[in-house]
N, C-alpha and C positions, 0 to 999 in steps of 0.2 A: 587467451589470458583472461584471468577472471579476476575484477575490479571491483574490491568489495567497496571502497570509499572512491567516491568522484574526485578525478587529482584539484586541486587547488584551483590553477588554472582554468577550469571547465567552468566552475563554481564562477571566477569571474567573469569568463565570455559572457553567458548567462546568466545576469542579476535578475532575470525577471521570473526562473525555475527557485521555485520554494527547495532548498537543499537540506536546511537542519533550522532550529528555533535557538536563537539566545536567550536563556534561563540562564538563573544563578541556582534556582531550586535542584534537587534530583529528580528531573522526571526527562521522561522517554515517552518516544509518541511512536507505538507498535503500528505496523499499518500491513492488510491481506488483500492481496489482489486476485482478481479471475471471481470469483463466487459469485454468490454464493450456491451451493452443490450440495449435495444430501450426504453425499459420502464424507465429508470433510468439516462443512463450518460448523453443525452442531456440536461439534466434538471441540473444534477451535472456543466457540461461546462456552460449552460447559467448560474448559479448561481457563480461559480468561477470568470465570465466574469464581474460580478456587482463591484467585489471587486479589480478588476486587480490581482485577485489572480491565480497562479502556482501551479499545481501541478503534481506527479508522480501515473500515472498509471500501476499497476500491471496488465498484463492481459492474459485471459486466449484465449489458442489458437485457440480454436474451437469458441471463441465468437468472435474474431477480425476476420475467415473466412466467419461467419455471419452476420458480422457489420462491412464489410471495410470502409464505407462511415463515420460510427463514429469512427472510428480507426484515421483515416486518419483527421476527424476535430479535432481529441486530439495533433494529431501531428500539424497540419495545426494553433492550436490557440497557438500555444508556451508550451505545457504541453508534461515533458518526457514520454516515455512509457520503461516499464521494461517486466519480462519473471515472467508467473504464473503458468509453466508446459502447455501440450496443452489439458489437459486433470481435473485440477488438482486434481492431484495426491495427496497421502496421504506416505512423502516421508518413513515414520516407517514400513506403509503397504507392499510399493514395494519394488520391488526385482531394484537392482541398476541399471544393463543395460538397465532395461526398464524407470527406471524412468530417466536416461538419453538421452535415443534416445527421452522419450516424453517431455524434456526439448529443446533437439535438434530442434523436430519438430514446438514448437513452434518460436525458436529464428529464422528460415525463414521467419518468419511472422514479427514477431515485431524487431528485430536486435540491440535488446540492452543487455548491457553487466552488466544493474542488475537484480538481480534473486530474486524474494521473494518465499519459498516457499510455498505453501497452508497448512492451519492451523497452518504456523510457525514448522512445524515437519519435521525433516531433521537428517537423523541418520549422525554421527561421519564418516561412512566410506564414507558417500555422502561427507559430508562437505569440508573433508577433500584429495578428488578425486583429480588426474590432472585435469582431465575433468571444474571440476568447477571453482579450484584454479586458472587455466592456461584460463579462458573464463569469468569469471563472478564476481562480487562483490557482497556478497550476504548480502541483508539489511530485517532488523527485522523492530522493529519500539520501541521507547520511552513510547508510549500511544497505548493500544489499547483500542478504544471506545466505543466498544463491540455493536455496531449500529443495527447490525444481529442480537441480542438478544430479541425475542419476546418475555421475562420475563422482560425485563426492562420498564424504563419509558421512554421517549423522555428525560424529564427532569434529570432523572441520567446520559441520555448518553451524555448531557451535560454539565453534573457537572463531568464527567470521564475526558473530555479532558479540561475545563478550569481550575480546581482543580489541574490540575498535568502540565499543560505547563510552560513551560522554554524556553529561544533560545537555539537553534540546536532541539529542540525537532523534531521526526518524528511521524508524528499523521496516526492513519490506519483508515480507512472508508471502507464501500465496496458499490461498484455500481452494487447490484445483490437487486433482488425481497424481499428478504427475511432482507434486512435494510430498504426498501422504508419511512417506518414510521417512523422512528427514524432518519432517514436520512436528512430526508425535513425538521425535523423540529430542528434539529442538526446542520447542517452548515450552515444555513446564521446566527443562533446565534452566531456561533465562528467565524465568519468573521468579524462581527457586532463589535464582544470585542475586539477580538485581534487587529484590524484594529485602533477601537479606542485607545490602547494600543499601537499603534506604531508600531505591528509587521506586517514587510509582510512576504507574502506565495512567497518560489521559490521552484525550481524542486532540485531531487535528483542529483550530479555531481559528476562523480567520474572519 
């Protein structure tokens, strides 16, 4: 079953998962995870760039050592970057101290103090670590757009995100090989409406 919104319930257990922002404004805060990759984010930036639109990049650490040049135009165009483990990691899978030194490892690369974790999976004793508490904001997302899903349609994935936006909403994307298609043809549509719509795109602040 594919959960485009966190039910209500989850959103409580966990007050301490960043899930959407309270704005009265119209703005949305787009966010790409897995990058950044040669095949995909320059095409994500020139596309953000059409609309003046902001956004926050999740990313992973071995791809920003692979792609300083696009690391660096993410930072360089006004778009935040955040921490996606350097490795990412499957936080249910690992064992804690590793998934923290390879949280570590990546935050010398990108130096930022939000953390999303890969697949959204992050056990109680992570979450709830000094380590994290004491270093990082750690944000989910409002909508996930399920873009990576090659059972979907271009066109579900984007009836997932304009079906369920709101302001503060946080919208997830990924700039990895395996959304390319759903991707392309996903985000100039929601920049297209929401734009029309009055909303803009800024980055995560915390």
């Amino acid at each position: 079953m594919r959960v485009v919104k966190p039910p209500y319930l989850l959103r409580k257990i966990f007050p301490r998962l960043i899930w959407r922002f309270s704005v009265k404004e119209k703005i949305v805060f787009l966010s790409f995870d897995d990058g950044p990759i040669p095949e995909l984010t320059p095409w994500v930036l020139d596309t953000l760039k059409l609309y003046d639109a902001k956004a926050t990049f999740f990313c992973v650490g071995e791809n920003v050592l692979k792609n300083r040049e696009i690391f660096n135009r993410i930072v360089n165009e006004g778009h935040a970057v955040g921490n996606h483990t350097y490795n990412h990691l499957n936080g249910w899978k690992t064992e804690n101290k590793m998934y923290f030194e390879n949280i570590e490892k990546c935050d010398q690369l990108t130096q930022s103090k939000l953390f999303r974790p890969p697949y959204g999976k992050i056990k109680r004793s992570q979450l709830y670590s000094k380590f994290l508490t004491n270093h990082f904001k750690v944000i989910l997302w409002d909508i996930l757009s399920y873009d990576f899903d090659k059972n979907i349609t271009p066109e579900k994935c984007v009836s997932n995100v304009l079906s369920n936006v709101k302001p503060g909403s946080i919208i997830v994307f990924h700039d990895n090989v395996k959304a390319e298609k759903n991707l392309k043809h996903t985000l100039p549509r929601v920049l297209e409406k929401l734009s029309s719509e009055g909303f803009r795109f800024d980055i995560i602040r915390i």
